[in-house]
C-alpha positions as CSV (number, residue, x, y, z in Angstrom):
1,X,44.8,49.7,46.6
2,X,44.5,48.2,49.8
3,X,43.5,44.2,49.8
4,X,39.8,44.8,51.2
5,X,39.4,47.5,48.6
6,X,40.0,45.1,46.0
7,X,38.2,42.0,47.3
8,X,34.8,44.2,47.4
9,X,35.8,45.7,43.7
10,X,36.2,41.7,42.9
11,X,32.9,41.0,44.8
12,X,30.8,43.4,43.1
13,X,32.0,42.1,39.8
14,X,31.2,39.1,40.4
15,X,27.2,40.2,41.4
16,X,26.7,41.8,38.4
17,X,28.4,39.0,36.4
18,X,26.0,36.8,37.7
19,X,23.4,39.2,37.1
20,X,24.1,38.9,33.6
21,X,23.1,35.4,33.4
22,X,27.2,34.0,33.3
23,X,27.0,30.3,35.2
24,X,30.7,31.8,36.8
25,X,31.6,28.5,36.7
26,X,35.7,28.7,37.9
27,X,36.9,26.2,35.9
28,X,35.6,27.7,32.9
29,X,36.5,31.3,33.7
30,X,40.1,33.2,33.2
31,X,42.0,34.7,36.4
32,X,43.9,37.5,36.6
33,X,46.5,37.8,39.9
34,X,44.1,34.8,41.4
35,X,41.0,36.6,41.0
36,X,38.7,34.6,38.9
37,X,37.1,37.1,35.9
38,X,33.3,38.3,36.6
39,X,32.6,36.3,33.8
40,X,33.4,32.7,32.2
41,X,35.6,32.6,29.4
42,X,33.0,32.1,26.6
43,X,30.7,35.6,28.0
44,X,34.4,37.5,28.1
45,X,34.9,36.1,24.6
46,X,31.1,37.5,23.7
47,X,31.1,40.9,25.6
48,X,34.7,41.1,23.9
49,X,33.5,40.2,20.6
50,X,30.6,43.0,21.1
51,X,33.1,45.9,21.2
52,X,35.2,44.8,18.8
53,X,31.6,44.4,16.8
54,X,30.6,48.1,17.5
55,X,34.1,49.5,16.9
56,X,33.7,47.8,13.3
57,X,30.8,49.1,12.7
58,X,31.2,52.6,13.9
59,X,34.4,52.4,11.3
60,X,32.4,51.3,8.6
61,X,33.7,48.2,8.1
62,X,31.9,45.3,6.2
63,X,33.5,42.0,7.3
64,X,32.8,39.6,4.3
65,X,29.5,37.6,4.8
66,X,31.7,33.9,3.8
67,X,33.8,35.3,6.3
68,X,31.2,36.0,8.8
69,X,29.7,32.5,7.9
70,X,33.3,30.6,8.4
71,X,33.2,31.9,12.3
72,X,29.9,31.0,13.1
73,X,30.4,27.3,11.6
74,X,33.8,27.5,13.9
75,X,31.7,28.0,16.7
76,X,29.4,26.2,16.0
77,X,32.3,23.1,15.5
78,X,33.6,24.1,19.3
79,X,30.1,23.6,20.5
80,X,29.4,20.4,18.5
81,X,32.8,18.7,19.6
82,X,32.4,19.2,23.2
83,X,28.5,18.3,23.0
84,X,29.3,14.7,21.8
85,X,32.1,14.9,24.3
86,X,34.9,14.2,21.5
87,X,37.1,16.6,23.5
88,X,37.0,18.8,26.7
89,X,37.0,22.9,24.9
90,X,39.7,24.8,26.7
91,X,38.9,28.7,28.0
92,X,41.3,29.8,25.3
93,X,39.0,27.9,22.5
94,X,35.7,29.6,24.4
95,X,37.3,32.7,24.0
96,X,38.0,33.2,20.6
97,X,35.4,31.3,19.2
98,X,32.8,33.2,21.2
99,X,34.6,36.5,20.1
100,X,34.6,35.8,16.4
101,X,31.1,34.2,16.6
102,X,29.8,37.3,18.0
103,X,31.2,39.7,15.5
104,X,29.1,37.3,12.9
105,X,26.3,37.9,14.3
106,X,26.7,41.8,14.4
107,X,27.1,41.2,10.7
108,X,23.8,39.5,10.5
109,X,22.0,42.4,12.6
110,X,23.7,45.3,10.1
111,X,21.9,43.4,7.1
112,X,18.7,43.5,8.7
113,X,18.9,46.8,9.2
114,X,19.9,47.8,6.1
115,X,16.9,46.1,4.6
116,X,14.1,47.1,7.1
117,X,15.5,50.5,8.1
């Protein structure tokens, strides 16, 4: 693929990751070959954590709800730590905390279902 090709591939994913409502901010985002993702780290780690969430549930697997409890208070623990400015969260930390976060709440959203459906 020439160079242009990509830059405008690298453009356009970076409009509609803005689009979405991602602050892009580059510090906070993952690269790939020195392209900076679409997407910050902790949006990858949700959009990520969506998939994985609809896989899951398209398989029928029930993820315990302590389990599904443990990762929210994880992520919620991220969040806190970096709020009182204790310590700096790393992309990595975004990631998976968003991830696993996310797949908690797609346990949350099956139990209301399965109550008012």
């Amino acid at each position: 693929m020439k160079k242009e090709t990509k830059i405008k591939t690298w453009a356009f994913f970076m409009r509609l990751g803005n689009k979405c409502g991602c602050h892009q901010m580059e510090e906070r985002s993952f690269k790939i070959k020195g392209y900076q993702f679409p997407v910050c780290s902790r949006c990858t780690g949700i959009l990520t954590g969506q998939i994985i969430g609809i896989i899951i549930y398209l398989l029928k697997f029930r993820v315990p709800l302590y389990i599904s409890i443990i990762f929210l208070l994880i992520m919620f623990i991220d969040w806190y730590i970096q709020y009182k400015k204790i310590k700096e969260s790393t992309n990595t930390r975004r990631f998976i905390t968003r991830k696993f976060g996310r797949n908690s709440t797609n346990k949350y959203i099956d139990r209301v279902n399965n109550i008012y459906m």
